[in-house]
C-alpha positions as CSV (number, residue, x, y, z in Angstrom):
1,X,0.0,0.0,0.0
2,X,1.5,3.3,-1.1
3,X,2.2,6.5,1.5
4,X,-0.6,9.1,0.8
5,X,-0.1,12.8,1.9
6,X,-3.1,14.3,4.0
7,X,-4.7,17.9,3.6
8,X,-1.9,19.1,6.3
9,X,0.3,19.5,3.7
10,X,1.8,22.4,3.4
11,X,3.6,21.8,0.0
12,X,7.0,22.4,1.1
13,X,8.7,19.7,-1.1
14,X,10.9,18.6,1.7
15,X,9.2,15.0,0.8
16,X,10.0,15.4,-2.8
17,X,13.6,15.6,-2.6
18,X,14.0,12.0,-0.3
19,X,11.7,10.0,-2.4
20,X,14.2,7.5,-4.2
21,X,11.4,6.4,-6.5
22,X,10.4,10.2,-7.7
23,X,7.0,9.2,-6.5
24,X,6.4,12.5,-5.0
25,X,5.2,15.5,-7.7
26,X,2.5,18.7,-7.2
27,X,-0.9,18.6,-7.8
28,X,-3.6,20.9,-7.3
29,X,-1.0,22.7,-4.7
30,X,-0.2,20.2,-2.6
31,X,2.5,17.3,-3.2
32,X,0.9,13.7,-4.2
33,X,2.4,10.2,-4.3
34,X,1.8,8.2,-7.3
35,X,0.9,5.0,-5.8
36,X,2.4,3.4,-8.9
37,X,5.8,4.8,-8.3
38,X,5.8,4.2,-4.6
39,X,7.6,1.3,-3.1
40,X,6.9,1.9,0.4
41,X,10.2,3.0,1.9
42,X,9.0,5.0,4.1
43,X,11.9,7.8,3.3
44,X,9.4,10.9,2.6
45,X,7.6,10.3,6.5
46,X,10.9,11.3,8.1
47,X,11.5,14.3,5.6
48,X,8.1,16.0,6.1
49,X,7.8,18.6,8.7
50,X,4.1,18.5,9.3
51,X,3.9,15.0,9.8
52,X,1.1,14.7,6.8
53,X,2.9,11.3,5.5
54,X,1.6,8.0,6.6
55,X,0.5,4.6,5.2
């Protein structure tokens, strides 16, 4: 099951940068995972600073 990124998002793109996969792209304002992409590392939870990563 892919990471998803709730509405506390506040698009900072820290997230973006640690995702090995390049899972993690804008949309509508806020970053998204592609749950295609996503491998479930777990690498973006640690990175954002508004904890709005989780599985």
């Amino acid at each position: 099951m892919a990471y998803k990124i709730s509405d506390a998002c506040v698009n900072c793109s820290a997230c973006e940068a640690e995702c090995p996969q390049a899972a993690i792209s804008e949309k509508d304002g806020k970053r998204w995972i592609d749950p295609e992409k996503c491998v479930d590392c777990g690498a973006c939870t640690g990175a954002c600073p508004v904890e709005a990563i989780s599985q």
